[in-house]
N, C-alpha and C positions, 0 to 999 in steps of 0.2 A: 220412499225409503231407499236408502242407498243400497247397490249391491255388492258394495266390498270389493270390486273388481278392476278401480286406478292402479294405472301399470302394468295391470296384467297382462301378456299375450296369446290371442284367440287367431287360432285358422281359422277359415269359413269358407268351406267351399260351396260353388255356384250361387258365390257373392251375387253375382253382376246384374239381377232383378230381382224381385218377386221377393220370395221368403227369406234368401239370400243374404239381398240387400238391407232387406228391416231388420234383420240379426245385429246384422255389422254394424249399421247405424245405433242400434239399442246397444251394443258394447261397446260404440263410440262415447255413446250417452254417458255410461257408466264409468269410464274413463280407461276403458282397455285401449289397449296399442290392437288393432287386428290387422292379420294379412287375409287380404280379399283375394280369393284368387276364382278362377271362372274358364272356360274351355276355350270362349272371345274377350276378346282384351276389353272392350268400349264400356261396358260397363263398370267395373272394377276399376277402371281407369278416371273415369267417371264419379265415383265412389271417394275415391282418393280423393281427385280434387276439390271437391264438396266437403271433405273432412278431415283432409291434410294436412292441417295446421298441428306446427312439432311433429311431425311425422307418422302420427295416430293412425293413420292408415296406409300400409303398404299394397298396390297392385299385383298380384303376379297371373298369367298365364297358368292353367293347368290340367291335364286331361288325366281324373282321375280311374281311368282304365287302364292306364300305364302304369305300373307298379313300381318301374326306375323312377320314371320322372318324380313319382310324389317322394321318393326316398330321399332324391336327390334336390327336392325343394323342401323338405322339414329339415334335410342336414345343412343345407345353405342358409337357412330361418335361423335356426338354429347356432350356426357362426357365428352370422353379422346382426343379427335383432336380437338374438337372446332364448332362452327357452321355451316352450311352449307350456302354459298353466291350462289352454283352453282349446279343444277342437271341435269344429261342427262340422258335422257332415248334412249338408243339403245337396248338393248336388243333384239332379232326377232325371228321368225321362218318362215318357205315357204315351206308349206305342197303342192306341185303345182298336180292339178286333176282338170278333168272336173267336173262340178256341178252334175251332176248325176252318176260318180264314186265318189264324194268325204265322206270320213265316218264321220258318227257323231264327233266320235272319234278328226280325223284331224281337223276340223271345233273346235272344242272344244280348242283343244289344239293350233290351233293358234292363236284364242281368250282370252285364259287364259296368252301369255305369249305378244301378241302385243298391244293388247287391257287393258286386269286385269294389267298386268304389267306395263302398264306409270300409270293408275288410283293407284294401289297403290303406285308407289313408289311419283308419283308427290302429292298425300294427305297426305302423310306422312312430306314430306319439306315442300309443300308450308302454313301446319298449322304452322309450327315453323318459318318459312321467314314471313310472315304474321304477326305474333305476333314482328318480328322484325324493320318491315316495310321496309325490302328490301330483293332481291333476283333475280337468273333467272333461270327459267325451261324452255331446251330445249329437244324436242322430234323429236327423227327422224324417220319421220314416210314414203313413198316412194311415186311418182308421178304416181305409180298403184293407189294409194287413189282418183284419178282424172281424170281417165281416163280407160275404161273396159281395163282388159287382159282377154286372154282367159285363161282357166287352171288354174288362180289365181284368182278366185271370194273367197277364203277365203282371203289369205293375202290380198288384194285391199280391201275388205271390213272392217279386222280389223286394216290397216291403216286408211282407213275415219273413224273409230270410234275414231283411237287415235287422229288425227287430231283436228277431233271437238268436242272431251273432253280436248283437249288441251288449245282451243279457248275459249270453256266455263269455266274453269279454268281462263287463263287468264282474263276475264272480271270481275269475282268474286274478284280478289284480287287484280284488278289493284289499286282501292284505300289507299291498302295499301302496296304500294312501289314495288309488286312483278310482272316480266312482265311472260310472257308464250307463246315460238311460238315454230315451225315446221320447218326444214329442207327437204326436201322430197327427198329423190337422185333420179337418174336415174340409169339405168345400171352401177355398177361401180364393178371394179378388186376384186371381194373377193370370199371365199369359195361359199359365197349362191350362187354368179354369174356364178360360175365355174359349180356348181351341175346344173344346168340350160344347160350344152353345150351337144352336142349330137356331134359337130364335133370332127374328131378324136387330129387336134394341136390345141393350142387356138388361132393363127394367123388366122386360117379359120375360127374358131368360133366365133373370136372377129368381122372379118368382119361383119360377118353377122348379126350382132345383131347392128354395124353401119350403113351396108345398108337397114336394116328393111327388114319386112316380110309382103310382101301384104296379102299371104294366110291366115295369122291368124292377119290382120288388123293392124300389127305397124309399127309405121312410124320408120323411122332410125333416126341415130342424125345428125343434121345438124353442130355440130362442128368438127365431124368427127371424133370423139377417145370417148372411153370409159371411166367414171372415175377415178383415183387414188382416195385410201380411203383419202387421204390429201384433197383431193379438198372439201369434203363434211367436213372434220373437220376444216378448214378455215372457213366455212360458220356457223358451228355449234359456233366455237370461238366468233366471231364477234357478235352474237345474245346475246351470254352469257354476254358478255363483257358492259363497259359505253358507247362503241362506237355506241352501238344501243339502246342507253337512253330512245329514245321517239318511239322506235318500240314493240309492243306487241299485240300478237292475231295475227301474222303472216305466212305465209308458203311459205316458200322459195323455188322455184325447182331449183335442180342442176342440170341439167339432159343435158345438152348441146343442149338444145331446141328439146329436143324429142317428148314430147307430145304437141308442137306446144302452149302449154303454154295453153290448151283446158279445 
């Protein structure tokens, strides 16, 4: 089913792999124009040329902890491509440490880029979508935001902040035409997942992160497999799109019922 989304144009940030890149690709699909942008140029660039034809995908550079720089790359979008109907914020980082090893330092910096990072890049559109009285900001933010992990009390923390700066967002401009929800994955196939494995193939590794770990309190997934970044950018499409008209302030888990939905 189509999702209404030719011509549109979507930001995505930390295009350049992972969940990123399956976004961008899935509103390539649908026939969005997106600007892929990512902190290293190679994949975005990358991205483009795999999907470049008519110009369907723009590259840019972008370090969403800077708050001039994204200002000054949605008002340059903005000029020369046209308005924004679409933004995502993926972008992440996963500094994983127990609370009493973790340094100022990591704490900071996973806050400046999961947290500062949806806040500026979603202030930046949704003043200009606002002014236009329509739009959609999607934030992916993880089903650690809802449930303790151990070793990741940063990332789980500055996902619930993006979460519900998302939600508060969205309520502020529902009335005028713009929605704002949350995607939240579960475990799914990408580098950050990978850096996570201690087994030595990933067919043992993967098991185990399906049959859960009593010892550090998680549950496994009851669908029995691990994400594809597709599945999460299916979930991200659909929120963007008309098909979810009268959904906002929402947060999705993809997570194949991991956190028991808790």
């Amino acid at each position: 089913m189509s999702a209404g989304l030719a011509g549109r144009l979507a930001l995505v940030t930390g295009a350049g792999r992972g969940i990123g890149a399956a976004v961008a690709a899935a509103l390539v699909e649908q026939g969005a124009r997106v600007l892929a942008t990512d902190l290293t140029p190679g994949g975005v660039e990358a991205l483009a040329a795999e999907h470049g034809h008519g110009d369907q995908v723009t590259a840019r550079t972008l370090d969403v902890t800077d708050a001039a720089a994204v200002e000054a790359l949605v008002d340059d979008t903005e000029r020369t491509l046209g308005p924004l109907d679409i933004a995502v914020n993926v972008a992440g980082v996963l500094r994983g440490s127990h609370v009493v090893d973790l340094t100022d330092e990591d704490w900071a910096a996973t806050f400046a880029v999961n947290a500062d990072g949806v806040f500026h890049v979603s202030r930046a559109v949704a003043r200009r979508m606002a002014e236009r009285g329509h739009g959609s900001i999607v934030t992916v933010a993880s089903n650690a935001a809802g449930i303790p992990r151990s070793g990741m009390a940063a990332y789980a923390a500055s996902k619930a902040a993006a979460v519900m700066f998302t939600k508060c967002l969205g309520l502020e401009v529902a009335a005028s035409g713009v929605r704002c929800n949350t995607v939240s994955p579960g475990s799914t196939l990408t580098d950050m997942q990978r850096a996570l494995w201690t087994a030595d193939d990933e067919t043992t590794a993967a098991r185990r992160v399906i049959e859960g770990d009593p010892a550090t309190y998680r549950t496994g997934i009851p669908l029995g497999r691990i994400a594809d970044p597709a599945d999460i950018a299916e979930a991200v499409v659909f929120l963007a799109s008309d098909r979810a008209r009268h959904i906002t302030m929402h947060d999705l888990y993809v997570d194949g019922g991991a956190t028991l939905r808790a």
